[in-house]
C-alpha positions as CSV (number, residue, x, y, z in Angstrom):
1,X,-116.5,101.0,-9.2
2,X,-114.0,98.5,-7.5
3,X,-110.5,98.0,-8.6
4,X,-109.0,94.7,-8.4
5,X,-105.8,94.1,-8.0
6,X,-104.3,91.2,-10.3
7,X,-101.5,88.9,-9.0
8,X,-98.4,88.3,-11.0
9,X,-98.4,85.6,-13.1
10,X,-95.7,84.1,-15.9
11,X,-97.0,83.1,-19.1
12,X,-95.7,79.4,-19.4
13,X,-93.8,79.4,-22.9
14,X,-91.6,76.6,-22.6
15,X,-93.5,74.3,-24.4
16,X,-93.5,76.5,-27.2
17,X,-89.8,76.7,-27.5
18,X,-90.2,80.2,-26.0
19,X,-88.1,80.1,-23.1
20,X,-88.5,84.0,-21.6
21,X,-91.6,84.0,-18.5
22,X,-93.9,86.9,-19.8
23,X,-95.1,88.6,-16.5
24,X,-99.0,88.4,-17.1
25,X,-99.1,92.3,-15.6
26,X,-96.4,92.8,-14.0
27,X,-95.0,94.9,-17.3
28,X,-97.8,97.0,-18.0
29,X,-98.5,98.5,-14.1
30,X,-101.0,101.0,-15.8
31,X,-103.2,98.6,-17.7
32,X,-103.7,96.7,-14.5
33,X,-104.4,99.9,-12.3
34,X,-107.0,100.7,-14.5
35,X,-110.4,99.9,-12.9
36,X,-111.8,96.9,-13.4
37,X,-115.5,95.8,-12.5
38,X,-116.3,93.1,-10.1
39,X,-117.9,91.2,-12.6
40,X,-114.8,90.5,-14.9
41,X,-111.9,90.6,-11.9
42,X,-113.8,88.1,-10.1
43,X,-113.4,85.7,-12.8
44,X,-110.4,86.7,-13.4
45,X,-109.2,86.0,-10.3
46,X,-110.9,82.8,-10.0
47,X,-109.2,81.4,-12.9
48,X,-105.7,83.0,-11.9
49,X,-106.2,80.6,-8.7
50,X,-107.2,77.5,-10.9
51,X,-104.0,78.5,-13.2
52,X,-102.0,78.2,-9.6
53,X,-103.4,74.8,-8.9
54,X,-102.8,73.1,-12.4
55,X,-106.3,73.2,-13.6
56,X,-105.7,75.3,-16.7
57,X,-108.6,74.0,-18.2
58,X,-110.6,74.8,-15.6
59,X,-109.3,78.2,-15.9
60,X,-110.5,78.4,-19.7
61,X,-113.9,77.3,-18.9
62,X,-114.2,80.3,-16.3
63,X,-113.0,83.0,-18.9
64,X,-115.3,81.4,-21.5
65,X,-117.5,82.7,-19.2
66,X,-116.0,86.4,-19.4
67,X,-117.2,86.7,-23.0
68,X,-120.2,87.3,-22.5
69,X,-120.0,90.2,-20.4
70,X,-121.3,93.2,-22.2
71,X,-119.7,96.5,-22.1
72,X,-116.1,95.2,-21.1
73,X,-113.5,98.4,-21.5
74,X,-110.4,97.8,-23.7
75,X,-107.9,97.2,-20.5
76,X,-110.4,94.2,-19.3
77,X,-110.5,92.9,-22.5
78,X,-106.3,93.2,-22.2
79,X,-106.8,91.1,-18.8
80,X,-108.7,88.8,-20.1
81,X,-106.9,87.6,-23.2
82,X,-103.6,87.8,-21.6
83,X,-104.5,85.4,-18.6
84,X,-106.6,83.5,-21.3
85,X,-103.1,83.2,-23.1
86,X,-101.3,82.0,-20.0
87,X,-104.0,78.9,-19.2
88,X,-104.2,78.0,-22.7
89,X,-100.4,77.3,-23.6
90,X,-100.0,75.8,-20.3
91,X,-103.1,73.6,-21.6
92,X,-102.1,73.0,-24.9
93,X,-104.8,74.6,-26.8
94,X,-103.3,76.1,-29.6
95,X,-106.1,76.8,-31.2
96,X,-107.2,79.0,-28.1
97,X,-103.7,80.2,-27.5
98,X,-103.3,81.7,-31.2
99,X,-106.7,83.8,-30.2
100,X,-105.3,85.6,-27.3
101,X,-102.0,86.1,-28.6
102,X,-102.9,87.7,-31.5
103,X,-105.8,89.7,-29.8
104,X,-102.5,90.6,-27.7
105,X,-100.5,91.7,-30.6
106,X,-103.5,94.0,-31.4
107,X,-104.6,95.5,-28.5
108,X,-101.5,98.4,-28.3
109,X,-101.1,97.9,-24.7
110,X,-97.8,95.8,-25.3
111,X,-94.4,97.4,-24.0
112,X,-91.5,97.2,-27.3
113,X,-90.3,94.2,-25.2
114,X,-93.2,91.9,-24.6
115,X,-94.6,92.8,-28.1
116,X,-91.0,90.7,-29.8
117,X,-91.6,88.3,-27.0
118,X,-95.7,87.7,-28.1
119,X,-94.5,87.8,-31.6
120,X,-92.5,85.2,-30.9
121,X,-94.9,83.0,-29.0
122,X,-97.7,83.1,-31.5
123,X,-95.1,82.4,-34.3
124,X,-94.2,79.5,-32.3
125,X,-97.9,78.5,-32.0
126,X,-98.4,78.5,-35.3
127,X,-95.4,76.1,-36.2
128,X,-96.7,73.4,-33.3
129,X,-100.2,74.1,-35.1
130,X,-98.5,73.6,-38.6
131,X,-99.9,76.0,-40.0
132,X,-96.2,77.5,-41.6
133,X,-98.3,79.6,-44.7
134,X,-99.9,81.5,-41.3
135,X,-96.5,81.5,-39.8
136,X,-95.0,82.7,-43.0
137,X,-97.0,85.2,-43.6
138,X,-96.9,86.7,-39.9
139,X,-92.9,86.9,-40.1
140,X,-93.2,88.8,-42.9
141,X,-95.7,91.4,-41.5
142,X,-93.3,91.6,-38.7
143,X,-90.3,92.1,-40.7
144,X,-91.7,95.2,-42.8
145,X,-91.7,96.6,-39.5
146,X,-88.3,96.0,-38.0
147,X,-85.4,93.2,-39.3
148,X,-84.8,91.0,-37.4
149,X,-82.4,88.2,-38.3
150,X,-84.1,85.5,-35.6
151,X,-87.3,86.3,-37.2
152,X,-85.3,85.9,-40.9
153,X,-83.9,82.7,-39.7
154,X,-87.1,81.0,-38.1
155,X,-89.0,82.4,-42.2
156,X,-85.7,80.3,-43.8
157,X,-86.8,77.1,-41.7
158,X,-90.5,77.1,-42.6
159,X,-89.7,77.5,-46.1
160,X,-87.3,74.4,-46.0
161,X,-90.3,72.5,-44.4
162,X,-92.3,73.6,-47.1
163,X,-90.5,72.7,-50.1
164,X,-90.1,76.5,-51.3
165,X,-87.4,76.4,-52.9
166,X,-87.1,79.0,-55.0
167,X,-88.8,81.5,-51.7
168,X,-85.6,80.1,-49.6
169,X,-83.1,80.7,-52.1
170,X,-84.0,84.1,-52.5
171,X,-84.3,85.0,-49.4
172,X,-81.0,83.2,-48.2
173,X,-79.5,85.2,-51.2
174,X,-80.3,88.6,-49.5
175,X,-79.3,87.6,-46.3
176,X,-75.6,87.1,-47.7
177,X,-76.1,90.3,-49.3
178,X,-76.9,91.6,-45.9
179,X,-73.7,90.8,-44.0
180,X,-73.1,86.7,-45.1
181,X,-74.4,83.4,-43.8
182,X,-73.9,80.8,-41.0
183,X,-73.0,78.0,-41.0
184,X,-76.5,76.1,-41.1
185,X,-77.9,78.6,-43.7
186,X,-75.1,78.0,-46.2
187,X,-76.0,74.2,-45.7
188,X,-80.0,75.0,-46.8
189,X,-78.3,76.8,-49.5
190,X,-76.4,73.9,-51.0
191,X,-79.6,71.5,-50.7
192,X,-81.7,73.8,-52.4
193,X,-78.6,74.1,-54.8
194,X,-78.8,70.0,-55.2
195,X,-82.2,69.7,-55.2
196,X,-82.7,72.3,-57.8
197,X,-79.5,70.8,-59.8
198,X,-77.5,74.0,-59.8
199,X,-74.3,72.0,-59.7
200,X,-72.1,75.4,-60.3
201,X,-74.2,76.9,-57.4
202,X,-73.8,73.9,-55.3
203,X,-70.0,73.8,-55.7
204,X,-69.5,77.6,-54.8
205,X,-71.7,77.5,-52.2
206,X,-69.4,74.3,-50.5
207,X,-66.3,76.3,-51.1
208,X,-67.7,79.1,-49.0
209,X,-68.4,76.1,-46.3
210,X,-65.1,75.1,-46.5
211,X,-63.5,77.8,-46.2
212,X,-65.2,79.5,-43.4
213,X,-66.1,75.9,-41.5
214,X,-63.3,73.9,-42.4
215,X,-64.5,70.0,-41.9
216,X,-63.5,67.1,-43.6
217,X,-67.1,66.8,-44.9
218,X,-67.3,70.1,-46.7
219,X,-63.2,68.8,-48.1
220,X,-64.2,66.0,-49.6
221,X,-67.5,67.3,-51.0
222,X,-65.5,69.9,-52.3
223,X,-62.7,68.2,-53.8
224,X,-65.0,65.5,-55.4
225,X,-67.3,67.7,-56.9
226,X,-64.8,70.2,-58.5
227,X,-63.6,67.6,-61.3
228,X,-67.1,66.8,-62.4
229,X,-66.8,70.7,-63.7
230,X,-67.3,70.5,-67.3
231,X,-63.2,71.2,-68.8
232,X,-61.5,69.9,-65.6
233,X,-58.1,68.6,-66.5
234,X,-57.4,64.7,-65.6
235,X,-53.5,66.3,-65.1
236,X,-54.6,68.0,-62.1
237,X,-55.5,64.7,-60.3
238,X,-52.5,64.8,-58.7
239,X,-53.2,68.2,-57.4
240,X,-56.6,66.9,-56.2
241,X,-54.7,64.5,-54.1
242,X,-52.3,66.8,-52.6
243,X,-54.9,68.8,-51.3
244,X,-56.8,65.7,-49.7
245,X,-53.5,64.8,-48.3
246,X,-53.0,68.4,-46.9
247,X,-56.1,68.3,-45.4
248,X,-55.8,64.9,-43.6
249,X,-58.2,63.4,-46.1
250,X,-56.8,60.0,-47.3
251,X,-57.7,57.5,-45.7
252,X,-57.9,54.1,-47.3
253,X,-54.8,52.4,-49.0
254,X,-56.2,52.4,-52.7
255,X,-56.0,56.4,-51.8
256,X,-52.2,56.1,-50.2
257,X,-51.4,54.4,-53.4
258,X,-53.0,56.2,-56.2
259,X,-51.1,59.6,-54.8
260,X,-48.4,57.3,-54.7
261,X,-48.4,56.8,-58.5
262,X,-49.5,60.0,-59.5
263,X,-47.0,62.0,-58.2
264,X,-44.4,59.3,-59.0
265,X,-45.6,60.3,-63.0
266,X,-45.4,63.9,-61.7
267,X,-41.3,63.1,-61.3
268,X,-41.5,63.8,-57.3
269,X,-40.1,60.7,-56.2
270,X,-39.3,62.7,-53.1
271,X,-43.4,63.7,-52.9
272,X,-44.1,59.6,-53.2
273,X,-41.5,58.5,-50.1
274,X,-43.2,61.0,-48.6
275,X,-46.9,59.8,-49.1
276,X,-46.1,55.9,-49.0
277,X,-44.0,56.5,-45.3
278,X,-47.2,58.3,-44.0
279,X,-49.3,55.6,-45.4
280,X,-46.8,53.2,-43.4
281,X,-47.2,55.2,-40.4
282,X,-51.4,55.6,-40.0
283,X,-51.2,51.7,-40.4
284,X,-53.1,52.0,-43.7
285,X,-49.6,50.5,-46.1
286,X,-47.8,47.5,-45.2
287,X,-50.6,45.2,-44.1
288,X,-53.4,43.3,-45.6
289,X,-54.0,41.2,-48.9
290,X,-52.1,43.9,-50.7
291,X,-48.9,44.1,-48.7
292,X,-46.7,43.4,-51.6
293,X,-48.0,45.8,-53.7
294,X,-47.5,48.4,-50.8
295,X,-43.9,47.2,-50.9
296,X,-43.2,47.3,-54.4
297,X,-44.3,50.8,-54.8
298,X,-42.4,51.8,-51.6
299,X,-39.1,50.8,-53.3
300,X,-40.0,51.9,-56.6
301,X,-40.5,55.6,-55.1
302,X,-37.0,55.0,-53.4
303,X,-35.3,53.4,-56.4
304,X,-36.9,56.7,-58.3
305,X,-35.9,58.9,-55.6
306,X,-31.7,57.7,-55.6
307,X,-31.6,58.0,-59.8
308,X,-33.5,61.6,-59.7
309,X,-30.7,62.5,-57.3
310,X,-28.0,61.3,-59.2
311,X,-29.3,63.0,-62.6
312,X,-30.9,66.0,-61.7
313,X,-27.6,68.3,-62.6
314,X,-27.2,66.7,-66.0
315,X,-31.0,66.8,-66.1
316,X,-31.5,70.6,-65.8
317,X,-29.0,71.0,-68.3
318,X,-30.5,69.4,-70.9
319,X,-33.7,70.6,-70.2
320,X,-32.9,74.4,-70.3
321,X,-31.0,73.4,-74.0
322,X,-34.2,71.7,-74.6
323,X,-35.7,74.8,-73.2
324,X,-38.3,72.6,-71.8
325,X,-40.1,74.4,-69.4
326,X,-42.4,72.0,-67.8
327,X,-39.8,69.5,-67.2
328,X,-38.1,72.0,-65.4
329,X,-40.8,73.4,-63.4
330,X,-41.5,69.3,-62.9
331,X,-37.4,68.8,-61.7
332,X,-37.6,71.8,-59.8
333,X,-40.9,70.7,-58.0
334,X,-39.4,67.5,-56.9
335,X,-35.9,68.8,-55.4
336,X,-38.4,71.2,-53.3
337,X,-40.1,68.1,-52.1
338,X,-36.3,66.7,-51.6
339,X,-35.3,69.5,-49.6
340,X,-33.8,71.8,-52.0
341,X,-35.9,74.2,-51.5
342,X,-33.8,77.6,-52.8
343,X,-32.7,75.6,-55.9
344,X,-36.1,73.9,-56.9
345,X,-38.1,77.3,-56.4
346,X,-35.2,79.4,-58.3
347,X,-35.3,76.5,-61.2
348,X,-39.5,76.5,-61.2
349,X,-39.7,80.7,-61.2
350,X,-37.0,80.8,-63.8
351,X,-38.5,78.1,-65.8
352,X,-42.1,80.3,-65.4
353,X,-40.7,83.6,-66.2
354,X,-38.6,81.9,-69.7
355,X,-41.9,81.6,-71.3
356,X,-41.6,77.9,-72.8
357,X,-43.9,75.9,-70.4
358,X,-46.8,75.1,-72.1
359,X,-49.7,74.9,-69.3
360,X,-48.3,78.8,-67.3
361,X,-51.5,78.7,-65.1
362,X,-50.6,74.9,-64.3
363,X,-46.7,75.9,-63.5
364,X,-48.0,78.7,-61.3
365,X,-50.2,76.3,-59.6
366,X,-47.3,74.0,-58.8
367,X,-44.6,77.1,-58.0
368,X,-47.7,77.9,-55.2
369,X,-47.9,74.1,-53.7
370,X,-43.9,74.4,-53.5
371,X,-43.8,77.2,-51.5
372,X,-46.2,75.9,-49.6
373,X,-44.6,73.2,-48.9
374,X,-41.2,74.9,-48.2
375,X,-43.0,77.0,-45.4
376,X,-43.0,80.2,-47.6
377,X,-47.0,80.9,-46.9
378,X,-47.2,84.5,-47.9
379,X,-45.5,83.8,-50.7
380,X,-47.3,80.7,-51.4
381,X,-50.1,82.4,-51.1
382,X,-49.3,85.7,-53.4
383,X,-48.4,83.5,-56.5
384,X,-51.9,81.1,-56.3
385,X,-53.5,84.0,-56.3
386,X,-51.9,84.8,-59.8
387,X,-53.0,81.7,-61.1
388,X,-56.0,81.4,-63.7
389,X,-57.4,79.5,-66.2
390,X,-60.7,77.7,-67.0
391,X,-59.3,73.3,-66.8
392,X,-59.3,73.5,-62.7
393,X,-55.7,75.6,-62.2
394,X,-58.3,78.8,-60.5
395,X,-60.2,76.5,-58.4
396,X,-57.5,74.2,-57.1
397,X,-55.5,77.3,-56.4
398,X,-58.0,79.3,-54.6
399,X,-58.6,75.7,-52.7
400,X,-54.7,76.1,-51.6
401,X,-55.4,79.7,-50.5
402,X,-58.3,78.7,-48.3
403,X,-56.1,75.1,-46.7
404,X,-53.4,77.9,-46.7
405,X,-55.5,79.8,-44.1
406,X,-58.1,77.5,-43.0
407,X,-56.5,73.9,-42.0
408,X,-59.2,71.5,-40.7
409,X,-58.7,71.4,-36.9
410,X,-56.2,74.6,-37.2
């Protein structure tokens, strides 16, 4: 019986988004030492040449041919399908492709290598054939066998295409389990989130995208969504709006000037110079139809500014007689922002520890942004990790933590 000896030859894959050349014997030198009758190699050969010239179709036609051979041993049935693979991605035929990859996949003959490589390919082929509920359920025969987190991740995109929701959020649930999610699977996470209505879920799951990808995107989704949560506090607006400006976030002038305001209420005059000058400076204040009003704010936060200064002795006095703990936590906020940092911090921990503010988690929220702001980031960090509560305080102070950490662009 003759032996034929079959060239080297590279399964074309590209097409299929599987970029790795499969040598067509080169990786299974016994299968193709085996003998092999003149009757199939012939053939075979034949169509390897046609394969060589571009006629892949031509190629086909020839193994057609090859199936009705009687008797063929288990290697030339190997030979066969894998060249029959070859010519039929480089032609296109799916339908043909599919065939020989999964005779392939069963034939045993596969090294640990090419078989991942074929599993790959024919998962591929099934996609371009759209046929996902095939595709699907091949990933998951594949996975009982060995995890693989390509494999996990290609089963997460076919469910999104699908519409299975509840299938992707389960299993994007055990991959965080496993060791977390990137980037792009935290974002199917929050649509499936949206689309399913989970507003909680949607909100934690931006949080984690925020704080492991900080962008201005996941920011502002963040920070607008969190005071939609039932029992968020219209007090911690402010708060809202020193964390957008911390994070680069404002942007128009009706944004420059409602921080203005709000932390003008707040008593940090200092804060609102602050805010209104940077405003000045991005080009966003001073221009426009509303000029004037940029103006009138910009001296009433300097107007605030030079009486805070000249009152803030008497001020704290009467406060601690008062023992009006918020207003001092407020007072001490604002010299912080002024650039008395030592006093403002002693004035808002002493205020804390006294025991007569009435919002603790808020004043703890504040002390944290203070320190923050006066370059103290361990410390910052340490006293917003004290702060609870259930109208925003835990949130906006975990928020801190992560801009703390995280900056966009840092």
């Amino acid at each position: 019986m003759s032996k034929f000896r079959l060239a080297h030859l590279g399964l074309a894959l590209a097409a299929l988004g599987f970029t790795a050349a499969v040598p067509m014997v080169g990786l299974a030198p016994v299968y193709a030492a085996e003998a092999v009758r003149p009757e199939v190699g012939k053939p075979l050969q034949e169509a390897q040449q046609l394969m060589k010239q571009g006629k892949n179709k031509d190629a086909l036609v020839k193994l057609h041919q090859l199936d009705s051979v009687g008797g063929k041993t288990p290697n030339e049935v190997y030979l066969i399908e894998r060249t029959r693979a070859a010519a039929a991605s480089a032609a296109g035929d799916n339908d043909t492709a599919i065939k020989a990859f999964e005779a392939l996949l069963a034939s045993g003959k596969l090294s640990p290598t090419e078989k991942s490589q074929f599993s790959e390919g024919l998962f591929s082929l099934y996609q371009r054939g759209g046929d996902l509920n095939k595709a699907n359920a091949f990933i998951e025969r594949q996975l009982k066998e060995r995890d693989d987190p390509k494999l996990r991740g290609y089963l997460m995109q076919n469910y999104y295409k699908q519409g299975n929701w509840s299938a992707l959020e389960s299993e994007l649930k055990s991959a965080e389990k496993r060791g977390g999610l990137n980037e792009d699977q935290l974002g199917m996470l929050a649509n499936v989130q949206l689309k399913k209505n989970d507003k909680a879920g949607y909100v934690n799951t931006i949080e984690k995208l925020a704080a492991s990808y900080p962008k201005a995107r996941y920011w502002e989704d963040l920070l607008n969504r969190v005071q939609g949560k039932p029992g968020f506090s219209g007090r911690l607006l402010v708060d809202i709006d020193r964390l957008k400006l911390a994070n680069g976030l404002l942007k128009k002038p009706s944004e420059y000037m409602e921080m203005g305001q709000l932390v003008l209420q707040a008593k940090a005059p200092a804060e609102a110079v602050k805010v209104i000058d940077k405003g000045y400076k991005a080009g966003v204040l001073g221009s426009g139809p509303d000029a004037a009003r940029h103006q009138r704010l910009k001296d009433l936060a300097a107007k605030t500014l030079a009486d805070q200064s000249k009152t803030a002795a008497t001020d704290e006095a009467q406060f601690k007689k008062d023992k009006d703990g918020d207003n001092l936590v407020a007072l001490g906020y604002g010299l912080v922002q002024a650039g008395q940092a030592d006093k403002g911090l002693k004035m808002m921990e002493d205020a804390i520890k006294s025991g007569t503010v009435k919002n603790p988690d808020e004043a703890k929220l504040h002390l944290g942004e203070a320190l923050a702001v006066a370059g103290k980031k361990q410390q910052a960090i340490n006293t917003l990790k004290s702060v609870g509560g259930t109208e925003g305080t835990a949130d906006l102070a975990r928020y801190w933590i992560m801009a703390i950490n995280h900056p966009i662009g840092g």
